[in-house]
N, C-alpha and C positions, 0 to 999 in steps of 0.2 A: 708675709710668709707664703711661699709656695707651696702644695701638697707635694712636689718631692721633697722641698727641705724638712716638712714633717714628715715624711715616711723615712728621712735618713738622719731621723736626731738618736741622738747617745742617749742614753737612759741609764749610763752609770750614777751610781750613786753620788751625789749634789751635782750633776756634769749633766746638762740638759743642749750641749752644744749641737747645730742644726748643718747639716751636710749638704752639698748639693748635688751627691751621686753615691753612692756604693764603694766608689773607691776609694773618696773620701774618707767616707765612714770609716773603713778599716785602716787608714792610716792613721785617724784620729785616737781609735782605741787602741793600737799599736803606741802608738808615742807618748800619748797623755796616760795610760788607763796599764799599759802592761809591758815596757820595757823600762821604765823607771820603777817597777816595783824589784824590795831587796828582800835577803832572807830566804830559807829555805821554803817558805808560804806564799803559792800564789793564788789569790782569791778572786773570785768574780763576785763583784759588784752591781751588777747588773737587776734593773729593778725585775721582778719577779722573778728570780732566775730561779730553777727548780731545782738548782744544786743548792741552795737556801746558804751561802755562804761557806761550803765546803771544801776547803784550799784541793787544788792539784798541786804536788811532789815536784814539778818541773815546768820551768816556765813556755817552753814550747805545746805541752799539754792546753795550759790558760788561751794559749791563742788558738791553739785547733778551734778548742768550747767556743772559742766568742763569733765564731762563724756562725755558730746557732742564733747567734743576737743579730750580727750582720746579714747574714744571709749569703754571705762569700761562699763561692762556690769555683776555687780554682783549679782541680779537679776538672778538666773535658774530656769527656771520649773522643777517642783520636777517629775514629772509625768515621770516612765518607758517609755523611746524609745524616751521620749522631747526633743529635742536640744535646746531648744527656751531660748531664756535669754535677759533681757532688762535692762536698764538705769534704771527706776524707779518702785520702787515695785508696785503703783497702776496700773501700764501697766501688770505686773504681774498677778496682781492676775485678770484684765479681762481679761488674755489669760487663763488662769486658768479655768472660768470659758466655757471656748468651751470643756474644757475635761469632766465638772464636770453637764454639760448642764444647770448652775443656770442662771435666768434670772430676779435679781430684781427689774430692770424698766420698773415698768408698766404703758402702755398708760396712759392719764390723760386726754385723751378723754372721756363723758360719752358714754359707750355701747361700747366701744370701750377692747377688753381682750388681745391684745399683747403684750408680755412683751420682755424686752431684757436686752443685757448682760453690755451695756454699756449707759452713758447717753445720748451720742452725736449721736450715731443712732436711739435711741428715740426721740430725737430733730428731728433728719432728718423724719421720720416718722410721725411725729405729724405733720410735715407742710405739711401733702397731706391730713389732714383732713381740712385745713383752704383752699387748693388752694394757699397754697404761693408761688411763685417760685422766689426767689429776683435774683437768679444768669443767666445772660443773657448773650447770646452769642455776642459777639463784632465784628464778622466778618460782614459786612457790605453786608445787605440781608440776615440774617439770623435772624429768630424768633425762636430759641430756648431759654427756660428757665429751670430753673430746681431749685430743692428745695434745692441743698446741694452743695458745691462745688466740690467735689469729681465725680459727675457727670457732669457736666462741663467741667472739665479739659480733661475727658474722650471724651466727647463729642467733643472735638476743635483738638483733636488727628484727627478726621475723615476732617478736613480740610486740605490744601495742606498747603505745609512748606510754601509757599508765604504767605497766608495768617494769617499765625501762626505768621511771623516773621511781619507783618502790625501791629497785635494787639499789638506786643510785645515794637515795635517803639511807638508808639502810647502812650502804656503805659508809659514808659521811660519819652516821652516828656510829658505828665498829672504830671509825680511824679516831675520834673524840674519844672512847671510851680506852682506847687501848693507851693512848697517848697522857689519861690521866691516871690509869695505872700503872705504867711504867713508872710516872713520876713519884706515884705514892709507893710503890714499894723500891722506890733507888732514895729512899728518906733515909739517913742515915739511923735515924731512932729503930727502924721496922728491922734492920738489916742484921743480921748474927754472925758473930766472928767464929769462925771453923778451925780448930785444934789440932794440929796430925804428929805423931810423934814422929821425932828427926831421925834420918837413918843414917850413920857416919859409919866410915870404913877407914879404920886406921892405918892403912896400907896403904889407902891410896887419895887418901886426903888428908892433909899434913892441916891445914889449915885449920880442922874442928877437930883434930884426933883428943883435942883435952877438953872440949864443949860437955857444959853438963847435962845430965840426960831429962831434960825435963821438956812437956811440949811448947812451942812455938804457935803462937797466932800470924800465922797467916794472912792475913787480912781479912776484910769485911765481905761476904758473900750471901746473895739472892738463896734462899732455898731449893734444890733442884729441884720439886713441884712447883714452885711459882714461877723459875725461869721454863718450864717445860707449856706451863701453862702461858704464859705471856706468849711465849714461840707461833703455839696455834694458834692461838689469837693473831697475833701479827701473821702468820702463812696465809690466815685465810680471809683475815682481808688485802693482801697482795692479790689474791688470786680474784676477788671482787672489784681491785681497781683495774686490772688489765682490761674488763669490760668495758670500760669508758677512756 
């Protein structure tokens, strides 16, 4: 076995098959792994894959994702002396746009003329017109906030590995505890069926105008405090992985 043929083996699920280039590889999960899949469900198998088995809706979707596994990058900058090349063309063509200097998103601030290349540093920029900064620092003593995560993460670099590795435990046990709460209260025993009396318009609903008037269960529902309380618990440890 060569070190390229292990750098370009499958890691779908039971398919350990060994490539001897990149382009192999992608043809390999193309033909074996995602154009023989049927049904409205297209799932990636791929061992660790962080969508944890989460179908995409369309099968050209499944193949964009597997370029994250492959590494395919067919996507090039056209641009003389560019090496640059990406997964997905709209990554493309905003890089594109640093050669070409276009910048069509414009603040949406009144009085405000900055324009940029991409939406999501427009985002980040908008929020220093409101004062937002949601993203906060978890080192204990510390008041820094900041408006994007990207500065943040930048930010917790300038703390000591002890501290980095506090937030990081920290985090871990948040995402444990949150993930066995949810499971304990979606228990169908914990869970209370919600009553609403039915409102029929005889006019204009032919279908219940003779329904009797009595209330209807609904289905099974979380209590709004406990789904409100779960929320913040899960927002804020979102906001505690972006760190890492």
């Amino acid at each position: 076995e060569t070190n390229t043929q292990s750098h370009y083996q499958c890691k779908w699920e039971n398919c350990y098959q060994k490539c001897h280039s990149q382009t192999g590889l992608v043809s390999h999960i193309e033909k074996c792994h995602v154009e023989i899949k049927r049904g409205d469900e297209f799932t990636c198998y791929w061992e660790h894959c962080p969508r944890k088995t989460k179908p995409f809706n369309a099968r050209y979707k499944l193949l964009i994702h597997m370029r994250v596994h492959s590494g395919e990058k067919p996507n090039k900058c056209p641009f003389k002396g560019c090496n640059k090349a990406f997964s997905r063309l709209e990554n493309l063509k905003i890089h594109q746009r640093s050669h070409t200097g276009e910048r069509p998103y414009l603040c949406q601030f009144t009085g405000c003329s900055k324009c940029f290349s991409n939406s999501s540093d427009r985002a980040k920029h908008q929020r220093t017109h409101f004062d937002t900064k949601p993203y906060a620092c978890q080192v204990m003593g510390c008041l820094k906030k900041y408006t994007d995560p990207s500065s943040l993460r930048k930010h917790v670099k300038n703390h000591s590995h002890e501290e980095q590795l506090q937030i990081k435990k920290k985090s871990q046990e948040e995402s444990m505890f949150s993930n066995v709460t949810v499971r304990k209260f979606l228990d169908p025993s914990r869970q209370k069926a919600i009553k609403i009396e039915p409102v029929f318009n005889s006019k204009t609903d032919h279908t219940y105008s003779n329904a009797p008037e009595k209330t209807l269960e609904i289905g099974r529902y979380l209590s709004v405090n406990v789904k409100q309380d779960l929320k913040n618990k899960i927002e804020k440890n979102k906001i505690r992985k972006l760190i890492f």
